[in-house]
DRENMI-278771 format. One record per residue (C-alpha): residue number from 0; x, y, z. Coordinates in nm, 2 decimals, decimal comma, padded with zeros to 4 digits, always signed. Each point is the difference from the previous one (the first is absolute). Last residue first. Layout:
# residues N
+-----+--------+--------+--------+
!   n !      X !      Y !      Z !
+-----+--------+--------+--------+
! NUM !      X !      Y !      Z !
...
+-----+--------+--------+--------+
//
This chain:
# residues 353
+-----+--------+--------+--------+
!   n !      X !      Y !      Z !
+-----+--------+--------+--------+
! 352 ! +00,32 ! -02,99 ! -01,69 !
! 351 ! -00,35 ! +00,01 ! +00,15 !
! 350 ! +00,14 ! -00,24 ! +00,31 !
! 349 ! +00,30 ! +00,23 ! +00,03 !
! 348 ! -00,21 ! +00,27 ! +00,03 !
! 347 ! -00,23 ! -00,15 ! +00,26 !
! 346 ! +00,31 ! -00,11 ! +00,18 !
! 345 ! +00,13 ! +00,36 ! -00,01 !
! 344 ! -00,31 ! +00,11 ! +00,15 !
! 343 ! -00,04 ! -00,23 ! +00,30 !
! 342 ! +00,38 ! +00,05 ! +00,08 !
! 341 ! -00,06 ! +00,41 ! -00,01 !
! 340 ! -00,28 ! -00,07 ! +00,27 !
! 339 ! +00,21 ! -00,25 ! +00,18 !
! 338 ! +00,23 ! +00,34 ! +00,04 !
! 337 ! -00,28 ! +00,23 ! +00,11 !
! 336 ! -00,10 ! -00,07 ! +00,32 !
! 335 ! +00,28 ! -00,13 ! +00,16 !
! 334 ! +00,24 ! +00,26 ! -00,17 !
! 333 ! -00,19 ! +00,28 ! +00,12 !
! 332 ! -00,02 ! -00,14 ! +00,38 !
! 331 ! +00,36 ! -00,06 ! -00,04 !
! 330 ! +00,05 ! +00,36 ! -00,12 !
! 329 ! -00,23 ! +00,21 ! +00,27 !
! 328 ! -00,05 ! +00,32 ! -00,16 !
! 327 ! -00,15 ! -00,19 ! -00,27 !
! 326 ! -00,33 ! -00,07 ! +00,20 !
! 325 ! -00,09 ! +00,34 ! -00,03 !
! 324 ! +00,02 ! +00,06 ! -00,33 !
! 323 ! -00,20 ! -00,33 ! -00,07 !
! 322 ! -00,29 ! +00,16 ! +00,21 !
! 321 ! +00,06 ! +00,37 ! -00,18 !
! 320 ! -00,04 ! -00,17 ! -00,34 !
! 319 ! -00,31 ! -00,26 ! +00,07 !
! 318 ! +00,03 ! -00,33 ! +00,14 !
! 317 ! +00,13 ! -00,37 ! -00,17 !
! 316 ! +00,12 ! +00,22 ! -00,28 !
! 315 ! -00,08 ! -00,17 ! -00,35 !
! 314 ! +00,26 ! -00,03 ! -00,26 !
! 313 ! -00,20 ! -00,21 ! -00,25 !
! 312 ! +00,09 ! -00,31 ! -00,18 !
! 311 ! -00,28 ! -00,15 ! +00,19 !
! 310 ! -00,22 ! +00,22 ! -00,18 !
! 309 ! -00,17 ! +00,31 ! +00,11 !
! 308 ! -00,18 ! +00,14 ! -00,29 !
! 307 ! +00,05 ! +00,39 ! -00,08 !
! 306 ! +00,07 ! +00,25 ! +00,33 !
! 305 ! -00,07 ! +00,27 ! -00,25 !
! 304 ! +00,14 ! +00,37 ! +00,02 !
! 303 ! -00,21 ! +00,21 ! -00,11 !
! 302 ! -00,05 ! +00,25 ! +00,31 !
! 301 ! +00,36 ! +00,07 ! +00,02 !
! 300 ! -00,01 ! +00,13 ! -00,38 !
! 299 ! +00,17 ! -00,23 ! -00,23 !
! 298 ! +00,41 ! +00,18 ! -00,13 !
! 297 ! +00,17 ! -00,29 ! +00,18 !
! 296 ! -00,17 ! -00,30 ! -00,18 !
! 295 ! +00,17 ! -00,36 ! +00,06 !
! 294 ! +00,19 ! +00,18 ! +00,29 !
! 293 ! -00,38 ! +00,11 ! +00,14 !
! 292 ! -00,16 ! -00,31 ! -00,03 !
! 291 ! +00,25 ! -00,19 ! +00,18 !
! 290 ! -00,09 ! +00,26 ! +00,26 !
! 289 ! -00,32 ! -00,02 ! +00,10 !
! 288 ! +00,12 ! +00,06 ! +00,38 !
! 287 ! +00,07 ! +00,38 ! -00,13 !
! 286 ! -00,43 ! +00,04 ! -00,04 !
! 285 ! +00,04 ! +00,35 ! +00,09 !
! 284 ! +00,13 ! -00,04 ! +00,38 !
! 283 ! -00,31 ! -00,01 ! +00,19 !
! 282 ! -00,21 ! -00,18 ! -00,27 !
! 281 ! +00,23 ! -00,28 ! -00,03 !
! 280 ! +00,02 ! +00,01 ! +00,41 !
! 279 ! -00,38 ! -00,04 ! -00,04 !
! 278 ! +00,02 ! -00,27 ! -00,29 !
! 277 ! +00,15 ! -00,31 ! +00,19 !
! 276 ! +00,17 ! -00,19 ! -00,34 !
! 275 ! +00,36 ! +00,12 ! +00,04 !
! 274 ! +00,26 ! -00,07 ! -00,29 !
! 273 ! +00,35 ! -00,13 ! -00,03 !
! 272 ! +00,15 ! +00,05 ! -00,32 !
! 271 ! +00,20 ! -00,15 ! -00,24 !
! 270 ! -00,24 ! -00,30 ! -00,06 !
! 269 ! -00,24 ! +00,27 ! -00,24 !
! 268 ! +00,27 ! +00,05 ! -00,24 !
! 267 ! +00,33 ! +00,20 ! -00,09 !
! 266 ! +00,15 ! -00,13 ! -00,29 !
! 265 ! +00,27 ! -00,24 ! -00,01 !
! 264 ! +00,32 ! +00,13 ! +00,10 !
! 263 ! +00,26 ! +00,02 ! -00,30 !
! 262 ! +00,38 ! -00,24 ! -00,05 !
! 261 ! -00,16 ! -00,28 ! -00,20 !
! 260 ! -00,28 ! -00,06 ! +00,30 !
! 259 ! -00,02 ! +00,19 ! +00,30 !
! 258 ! -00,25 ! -00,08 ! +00,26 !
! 257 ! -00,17 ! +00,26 ! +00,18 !
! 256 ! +00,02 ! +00,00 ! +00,38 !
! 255 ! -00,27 ! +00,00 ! +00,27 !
! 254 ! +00,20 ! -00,01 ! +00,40 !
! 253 ! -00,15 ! +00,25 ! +00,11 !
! 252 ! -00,18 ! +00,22 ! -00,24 !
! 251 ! -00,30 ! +00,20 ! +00,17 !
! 250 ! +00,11 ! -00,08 ! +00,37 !
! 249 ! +00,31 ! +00,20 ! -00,15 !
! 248 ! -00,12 ! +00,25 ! -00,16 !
! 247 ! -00,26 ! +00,08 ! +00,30 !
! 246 ! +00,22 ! -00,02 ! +00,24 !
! 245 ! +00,22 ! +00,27 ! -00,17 !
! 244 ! -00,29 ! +00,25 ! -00,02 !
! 243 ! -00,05 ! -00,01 ! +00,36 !
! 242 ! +00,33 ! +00,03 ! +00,08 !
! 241 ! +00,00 ! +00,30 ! -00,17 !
! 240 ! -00,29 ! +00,11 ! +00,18 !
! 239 ! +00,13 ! -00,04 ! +00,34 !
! 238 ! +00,33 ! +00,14 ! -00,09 !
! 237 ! -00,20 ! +00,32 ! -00,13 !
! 236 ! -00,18 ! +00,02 ! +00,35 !
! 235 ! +00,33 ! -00,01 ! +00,19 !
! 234 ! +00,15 ! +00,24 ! -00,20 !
! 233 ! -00,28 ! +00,25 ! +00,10 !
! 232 ! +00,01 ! -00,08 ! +00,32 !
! 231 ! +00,36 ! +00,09 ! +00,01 !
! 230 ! -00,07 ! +00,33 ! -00,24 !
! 229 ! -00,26 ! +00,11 ! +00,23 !
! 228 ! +00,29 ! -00,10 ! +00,32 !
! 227 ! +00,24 ! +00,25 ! -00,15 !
! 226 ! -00,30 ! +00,30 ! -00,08 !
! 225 ! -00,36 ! -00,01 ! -00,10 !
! 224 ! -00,03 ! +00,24 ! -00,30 !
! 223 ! +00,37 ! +00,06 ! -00,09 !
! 222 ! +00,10 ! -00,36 ! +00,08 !
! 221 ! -00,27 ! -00,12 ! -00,25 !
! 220 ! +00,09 ! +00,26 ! -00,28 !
! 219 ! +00,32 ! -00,10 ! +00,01 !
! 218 ! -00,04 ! -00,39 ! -00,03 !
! 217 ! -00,25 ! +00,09 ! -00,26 !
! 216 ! +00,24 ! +00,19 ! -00,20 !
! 215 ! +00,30 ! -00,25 ! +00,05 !
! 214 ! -00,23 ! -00,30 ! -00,13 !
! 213 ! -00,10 ! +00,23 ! -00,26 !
! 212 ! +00,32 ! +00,08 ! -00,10 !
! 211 ! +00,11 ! -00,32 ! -00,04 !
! 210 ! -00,31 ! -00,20 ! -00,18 !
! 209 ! +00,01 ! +00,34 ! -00,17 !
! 208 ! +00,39 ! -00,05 ! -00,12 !
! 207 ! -00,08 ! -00,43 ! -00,03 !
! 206 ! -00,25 ! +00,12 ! -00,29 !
! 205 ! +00,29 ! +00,08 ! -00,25 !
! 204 ! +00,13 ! +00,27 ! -00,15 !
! 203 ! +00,29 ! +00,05 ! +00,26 !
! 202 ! +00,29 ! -00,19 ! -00,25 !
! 201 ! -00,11 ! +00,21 ! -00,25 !
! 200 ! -00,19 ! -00,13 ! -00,27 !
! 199 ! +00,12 ! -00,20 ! -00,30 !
! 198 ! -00,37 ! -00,14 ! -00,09 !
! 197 ! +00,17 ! -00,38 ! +00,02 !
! 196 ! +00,22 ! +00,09 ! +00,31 !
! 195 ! -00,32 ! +00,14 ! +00,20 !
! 194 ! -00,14 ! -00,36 ! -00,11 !
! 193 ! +00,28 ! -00,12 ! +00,12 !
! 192 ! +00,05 ! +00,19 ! +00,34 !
! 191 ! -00,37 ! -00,11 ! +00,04 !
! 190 ! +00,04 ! -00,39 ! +00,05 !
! 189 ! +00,31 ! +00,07 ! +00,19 !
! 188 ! -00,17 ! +00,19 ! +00,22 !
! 187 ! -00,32 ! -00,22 ! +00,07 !
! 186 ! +00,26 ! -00,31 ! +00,03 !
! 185 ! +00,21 ! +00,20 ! +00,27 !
! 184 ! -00,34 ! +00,12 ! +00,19 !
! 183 ! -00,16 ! -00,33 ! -00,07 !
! 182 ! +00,29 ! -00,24 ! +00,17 !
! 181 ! +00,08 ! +00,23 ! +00,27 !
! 180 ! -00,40 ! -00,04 ! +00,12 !
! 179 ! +00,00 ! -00,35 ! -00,13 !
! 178 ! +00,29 ! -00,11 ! +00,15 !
! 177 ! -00,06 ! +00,19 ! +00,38 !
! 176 ! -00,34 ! -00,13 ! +00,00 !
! 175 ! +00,08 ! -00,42 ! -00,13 !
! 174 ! +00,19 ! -00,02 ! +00,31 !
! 173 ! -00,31 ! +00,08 ! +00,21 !
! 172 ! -00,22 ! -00,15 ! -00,15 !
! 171 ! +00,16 ! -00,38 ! -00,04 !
! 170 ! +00,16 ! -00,14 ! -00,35 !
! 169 ! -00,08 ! -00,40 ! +00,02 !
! 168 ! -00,14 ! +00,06 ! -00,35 !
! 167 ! +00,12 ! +00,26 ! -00,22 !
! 166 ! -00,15 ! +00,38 ! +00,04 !
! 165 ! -00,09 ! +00,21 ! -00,28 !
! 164 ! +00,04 ! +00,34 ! +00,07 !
! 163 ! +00,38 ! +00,01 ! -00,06 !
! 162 ! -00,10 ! -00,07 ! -00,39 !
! 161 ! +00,22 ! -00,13 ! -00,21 !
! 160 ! +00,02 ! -00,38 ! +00,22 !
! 159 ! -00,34 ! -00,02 ! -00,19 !
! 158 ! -00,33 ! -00,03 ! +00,12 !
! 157 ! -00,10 ! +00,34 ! -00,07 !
! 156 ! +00,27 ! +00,14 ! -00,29 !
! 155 ! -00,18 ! +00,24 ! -00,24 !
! 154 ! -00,26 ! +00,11 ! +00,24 !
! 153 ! +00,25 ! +00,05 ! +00,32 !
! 152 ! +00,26 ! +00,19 ! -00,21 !
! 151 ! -00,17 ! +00,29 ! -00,20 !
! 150 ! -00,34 ! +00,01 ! +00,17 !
! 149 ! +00,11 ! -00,05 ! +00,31 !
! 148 ! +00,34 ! +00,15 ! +00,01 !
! 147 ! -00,10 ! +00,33 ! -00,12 !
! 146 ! -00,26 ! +00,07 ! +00,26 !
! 145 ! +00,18 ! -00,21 ! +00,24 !
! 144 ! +00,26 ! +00,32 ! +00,00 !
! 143 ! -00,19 ! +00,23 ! +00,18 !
! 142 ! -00,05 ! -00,22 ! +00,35 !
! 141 ! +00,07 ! +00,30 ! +00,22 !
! 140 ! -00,41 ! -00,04 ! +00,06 !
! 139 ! +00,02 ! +00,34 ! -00,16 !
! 138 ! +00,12 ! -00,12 ! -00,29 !
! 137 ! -00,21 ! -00,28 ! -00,01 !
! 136 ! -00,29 ! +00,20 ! +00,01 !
! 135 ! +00,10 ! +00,28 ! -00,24 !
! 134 ! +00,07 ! -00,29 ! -00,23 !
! 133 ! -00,35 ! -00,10 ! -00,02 !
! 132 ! -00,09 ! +00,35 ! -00,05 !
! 131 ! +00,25 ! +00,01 ! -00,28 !
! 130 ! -00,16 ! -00,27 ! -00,15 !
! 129 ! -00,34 ! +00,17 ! +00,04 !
! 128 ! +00,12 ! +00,33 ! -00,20 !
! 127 ! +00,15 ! -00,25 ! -00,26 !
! 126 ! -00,31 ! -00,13 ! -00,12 !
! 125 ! +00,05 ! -00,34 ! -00,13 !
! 124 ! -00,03 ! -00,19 ! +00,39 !
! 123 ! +00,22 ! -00,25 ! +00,15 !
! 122 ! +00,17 ! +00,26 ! +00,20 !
! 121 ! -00,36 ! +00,07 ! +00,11 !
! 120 ! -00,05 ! -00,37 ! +00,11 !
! 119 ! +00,32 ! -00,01 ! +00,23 !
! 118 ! -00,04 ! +00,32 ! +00,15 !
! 117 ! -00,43 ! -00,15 ! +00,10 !
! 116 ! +00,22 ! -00,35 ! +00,14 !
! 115 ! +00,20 ! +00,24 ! +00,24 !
! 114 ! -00,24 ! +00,18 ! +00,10 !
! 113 ! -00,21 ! -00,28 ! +00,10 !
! 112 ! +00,19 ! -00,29 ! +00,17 !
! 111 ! +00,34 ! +00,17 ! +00,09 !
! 110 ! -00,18 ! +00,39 ! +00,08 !
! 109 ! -00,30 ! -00,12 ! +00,19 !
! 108 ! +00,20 ! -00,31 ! +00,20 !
! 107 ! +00,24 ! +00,30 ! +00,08 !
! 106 ! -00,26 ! +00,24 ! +00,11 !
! 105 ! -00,22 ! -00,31 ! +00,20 !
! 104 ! +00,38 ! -00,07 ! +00,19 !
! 103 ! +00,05 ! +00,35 ! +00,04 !
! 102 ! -00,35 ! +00,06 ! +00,21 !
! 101 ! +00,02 ! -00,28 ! +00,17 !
! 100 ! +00,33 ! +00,06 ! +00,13 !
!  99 ! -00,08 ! +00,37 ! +00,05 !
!  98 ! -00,38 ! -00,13 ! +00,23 !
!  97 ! +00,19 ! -00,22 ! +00,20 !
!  96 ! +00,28 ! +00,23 ! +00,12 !
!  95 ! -00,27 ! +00,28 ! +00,03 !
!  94 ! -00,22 ! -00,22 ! +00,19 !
!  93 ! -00,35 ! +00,12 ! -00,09 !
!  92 ! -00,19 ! +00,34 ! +00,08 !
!  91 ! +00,37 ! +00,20 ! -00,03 !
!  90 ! +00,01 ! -00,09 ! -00,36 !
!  89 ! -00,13 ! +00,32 ! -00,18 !
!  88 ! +00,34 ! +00,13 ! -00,11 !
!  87 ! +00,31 ! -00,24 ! +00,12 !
!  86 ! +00,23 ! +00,28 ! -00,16 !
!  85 ! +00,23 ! -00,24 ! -00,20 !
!  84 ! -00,24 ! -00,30 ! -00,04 !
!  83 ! -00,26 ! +00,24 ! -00,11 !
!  82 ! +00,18 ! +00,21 ! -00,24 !
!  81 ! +00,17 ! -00,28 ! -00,12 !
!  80 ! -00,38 ! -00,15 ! -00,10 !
!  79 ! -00,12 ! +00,30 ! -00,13 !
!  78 ! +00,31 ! +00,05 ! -00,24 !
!  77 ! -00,05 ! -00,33 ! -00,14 !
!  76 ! -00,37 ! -00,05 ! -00,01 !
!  75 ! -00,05 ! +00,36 ! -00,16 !
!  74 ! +00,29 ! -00,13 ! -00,25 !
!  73 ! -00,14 ! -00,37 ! -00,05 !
!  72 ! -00,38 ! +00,17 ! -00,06 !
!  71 ! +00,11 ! +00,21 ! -00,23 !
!  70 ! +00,16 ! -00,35 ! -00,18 !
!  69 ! -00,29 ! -00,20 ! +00,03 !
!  68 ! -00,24 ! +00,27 ! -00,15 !
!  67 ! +00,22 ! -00,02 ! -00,29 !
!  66 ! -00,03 ! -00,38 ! -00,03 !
!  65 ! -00,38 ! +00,01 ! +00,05 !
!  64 ! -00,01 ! +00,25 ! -00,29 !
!  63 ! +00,24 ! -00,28 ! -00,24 !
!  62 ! -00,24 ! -00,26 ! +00,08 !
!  61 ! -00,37 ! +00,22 ! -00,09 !
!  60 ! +00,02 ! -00,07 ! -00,35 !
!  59 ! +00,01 ! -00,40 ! +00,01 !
!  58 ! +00,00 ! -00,15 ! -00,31 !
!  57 ! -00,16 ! -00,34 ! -00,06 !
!  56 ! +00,23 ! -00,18 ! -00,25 !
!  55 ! -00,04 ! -00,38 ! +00,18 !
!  54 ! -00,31 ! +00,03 ! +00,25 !
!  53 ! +00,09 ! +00,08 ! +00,36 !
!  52 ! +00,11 ! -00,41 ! +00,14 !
!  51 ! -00,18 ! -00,10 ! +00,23 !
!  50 ! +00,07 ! +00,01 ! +00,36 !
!  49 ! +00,25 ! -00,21 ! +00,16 !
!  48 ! -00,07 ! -00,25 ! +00,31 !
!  47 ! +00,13 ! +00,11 ! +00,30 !
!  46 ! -00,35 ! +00,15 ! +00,20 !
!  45 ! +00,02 ! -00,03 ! +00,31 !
!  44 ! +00,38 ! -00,01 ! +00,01 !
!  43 ! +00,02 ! +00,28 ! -00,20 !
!  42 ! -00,24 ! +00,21 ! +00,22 !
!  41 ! +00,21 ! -00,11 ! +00,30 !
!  40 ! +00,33 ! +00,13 ! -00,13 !
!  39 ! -00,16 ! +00,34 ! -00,12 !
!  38 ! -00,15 ! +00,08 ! +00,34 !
!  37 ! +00,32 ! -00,10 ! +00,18 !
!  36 ! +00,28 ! +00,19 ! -00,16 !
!  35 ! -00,11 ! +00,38 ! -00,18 !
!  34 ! -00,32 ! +00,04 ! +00,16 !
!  33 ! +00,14 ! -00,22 ! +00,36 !
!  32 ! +00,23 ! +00,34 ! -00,06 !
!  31 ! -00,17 ! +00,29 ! -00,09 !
!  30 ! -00,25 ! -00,13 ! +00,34 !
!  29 ! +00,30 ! -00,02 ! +00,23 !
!  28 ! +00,06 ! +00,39 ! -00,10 !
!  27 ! -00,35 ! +00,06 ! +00,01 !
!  26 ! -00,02 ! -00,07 ! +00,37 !
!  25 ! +00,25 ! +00,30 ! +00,06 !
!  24 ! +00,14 ! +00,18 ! -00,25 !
!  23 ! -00,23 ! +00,31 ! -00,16 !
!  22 ! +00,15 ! +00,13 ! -00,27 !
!  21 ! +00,25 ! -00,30 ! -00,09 !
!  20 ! -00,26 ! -00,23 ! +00,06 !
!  19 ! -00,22 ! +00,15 ! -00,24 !
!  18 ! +00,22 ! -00,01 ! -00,28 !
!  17 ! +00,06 ! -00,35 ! +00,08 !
!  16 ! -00,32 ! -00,04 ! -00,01 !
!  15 ! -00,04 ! +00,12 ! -00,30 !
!  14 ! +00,31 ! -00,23 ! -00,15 !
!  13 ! -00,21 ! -00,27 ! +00,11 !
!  12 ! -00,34 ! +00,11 ! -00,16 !
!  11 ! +00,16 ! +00,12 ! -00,31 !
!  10 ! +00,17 ! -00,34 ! -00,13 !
!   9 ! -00,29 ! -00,25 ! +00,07 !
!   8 ! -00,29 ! +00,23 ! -00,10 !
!   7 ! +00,15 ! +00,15 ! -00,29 !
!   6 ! +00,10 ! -00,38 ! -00,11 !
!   5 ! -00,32 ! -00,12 ! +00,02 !
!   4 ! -00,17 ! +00,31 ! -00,18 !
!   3 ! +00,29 ! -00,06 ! -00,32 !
!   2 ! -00,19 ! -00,24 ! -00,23 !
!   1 ! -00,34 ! +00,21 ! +00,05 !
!   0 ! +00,19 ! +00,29 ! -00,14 !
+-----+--------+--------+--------+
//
C-alpha cells in the first residue's frame, strides 16, 4: 500500500477537483485546471530528478483498487463535466465563458493524462473483469479499438515501420495523428480478424462489434441525456483525449527504430523508448513516462516499473511527458529539439558497434 499513497494523491486530487469544479464552477474551475497543468509542471521542474526505483518483485496490492476508483471517477467526471459545460450550473460567480474553457480543458487534460493511462494498465491486467474495464474506457472515449491494437500491434512492432504508432524521424504531429489513428484501427482489425479466422468464428465474434456498439451506445445515451450540443461537447472531449493518447506514442517513440538483421527486428530494448525522469507527472499518470520499462515488461504493475540506470545510451526526455507533448504541436520546434538528440545516440551506438 505504501508504494501506491503517491500515486492516490497525485491522480485523485486532480480528478476531485474536477469533480468539484463541475458542481460548483466558478474559482474551482481555474483551480481543476492549474491542478491538472501548472501545479504538476512546476513540481517536476523542482524537483526532475527520478525517484528510486520500488524494490525489484515488490507487489503492489492496492494498484489494481486505485485503477477502479479511477474509472468511477472518469464517468462521474465525464457526465458532470458535460452537464456543466452544457447547462452552465454553478458558474454565474465567474466568467461563464472563462470558467467552461477552463473547466473542459482541466476535463480533457484529466481524461488524456490519467484516465487514459489507468484503461491502459487494466487491459494489461490477468483478471478479465479489469480488462474489460479498461476497455470500457476506451470505448467510451470512441477510442474502442486501441484496446486491441495496443497490445496486439503496438507491442509486437514499436519502432518498426509495422506499427503506425511508431513514428520515423522528420514525421511531424499532426501528420503522424491521422496515420496512426487509421493506421491502428485497420492494423487492430486485421490483427483480430485472424485470430477470429484461427478459432473459425463468425465474422461478428470479434471485439471491433463492442468497440462498435459501444461507441454507438454511448453516443446515444449522451444525446438522450443532454441533447445535440451534449453529444457536441461530448465529441469534443473524446477528440481531446484521443489526441492525448496519440502524443504520448509518438513523443514516446519518435524517431527510435529497431534494426533488422537476417530478415527479423532485433529485440525490443531499453534505447526504444523515450522516458521521462520528473516524477510528479509520473505519479499523475501511473508512472506511463517509465516506459521502456513497461514494453520490456507489459504485465508489471504501474507502481513497479523501474526507471533502471540512466546511461548515455539512454532515451532521456529533455522535460517530462505532457512538456514534450506540448512542444510537439509545433514540428520545427520538435524537430530542433530532438533531432541532434537521435544524432547523439546513434553516434554512441555506432561508437559501441
Amino acid at each position: 500500500m505504501r508504494q501506491t499513497l503517491p500515486f492516490v494523491f497525485a491522480t485523485l486530487v486532480p480528478m476531485g477537483l474536477v469533480i468539484v469544479a463541475a458542481c460548483l464552477g466558478g474559482w474551482w474551475c481555474l483551480l481543476a485546471l492549474l491542478a491538472t497543468s501548472t501545479f504538476l509542471q512546476l513540481l517536476d521542474l523542482a524537483h526532475p530528478a527520478p525517484r528510486s526505483d520500488a524494490p525489484e518483485g515488490t507487489e503492489f496490492p492496492a494498484g489494481n483498487g486505485l485503477l477502479v476508483v479511477i474509472s468511477l471517477g472518469y464517468l462521474a467526471a465525464f457526465g458532470l463535466a458535460i452537464d456543466a459545460l452544457l447547462t452552465g450550473w454553478g458558474m454565474r460567480a465567474f466568467p461563464q465563458a472563462l470558467a467552461k474553457l477552463a473547466l473542459i480543458t482541466a476535463c480533457g487534460f484529466t481524461l488524456g493524462q490519467l484516465c487514459v493511462p489507468a484503461a491502459h494498465e487494466l487491459i494489461h491486467r490477468p483478471r478479465k473483469g479489469l480488462v474489460r474495464l479498461g476497455q470500457m474506457i476506451y470505448i467510451t472515449l470512441l477510442f474502442g479499438h486501441h484496446a486491441s491494437a495496443h497490445r496486439l500491434v503496438h507491442h509486437i512492432h514499436v519502432a518498426t515501420p509495422l506499427d503506425p504508432n511508431s513514428a520515423p524521424r522528420g514525421l511531424g504531429f499532426w501528420r503522424f495523428l491521422p496515420r496512426a489513428w487509421i493506421g491502428s484501427w485497420q492494423a487492430g482489425w486485421q490483427t483480430e480478424n485472424r485470430l477470429r479466422q484461427r478459432r473459425a468464428l463468425p465474422l461478428w465474434r470479434t471485439p471491433y462489434t463492442a468497440h462498435l456498439v459501444g461507441a454507438a451506445l454511448s453516443l446515444g445515451l449522451v444525446g438522450m441525456l443532454f441533447g445535440p450540443w451534449g453529444i457536441a461537447i461530448y465529441l469534443a472531449l473524446c477528440a481531446h483525449a484521443q489526441i492525448q493518447l496519440l502524443l504520448a506514442d509518438y513523443v514516446q517513440h519518435y524517431g527510435l527504430r529497431r534494426v533488422k538483421r537476417e530478415g527479423r527486428y532485433e529485440p525490443v530494448g531499453p534505447h526504444h523508448s523515450w522516458d521521462a525522469c520528473p516524477p510528479a507527472s509520473a505519479f499523475w499518470m501511473l508512472n506511463a513516462p517509465r516506459h521502456s520499462d513497461h514494453h520490456a515488461h507489459p504485465s508489471r504493475p504501474y507502481a513497479g516499473l523501474r526507471m533502471g540506470t540512466l546511461t548515455a545510451q539512454r532515451p532521456i526526455l529533455p522535460r517530462s511527458l505532457p512538456s514534450m507533448a506540448v512542444i510537439a504541436l509545433f514540428p520545427p520546434l520538435w524537430r530542433k529539439i530532438m533531432d541532434p538528440r537521435l544524432d547523439a545516440l546513434d553516434s554512441r551506438r555506432r561508437a559501441q558497434g
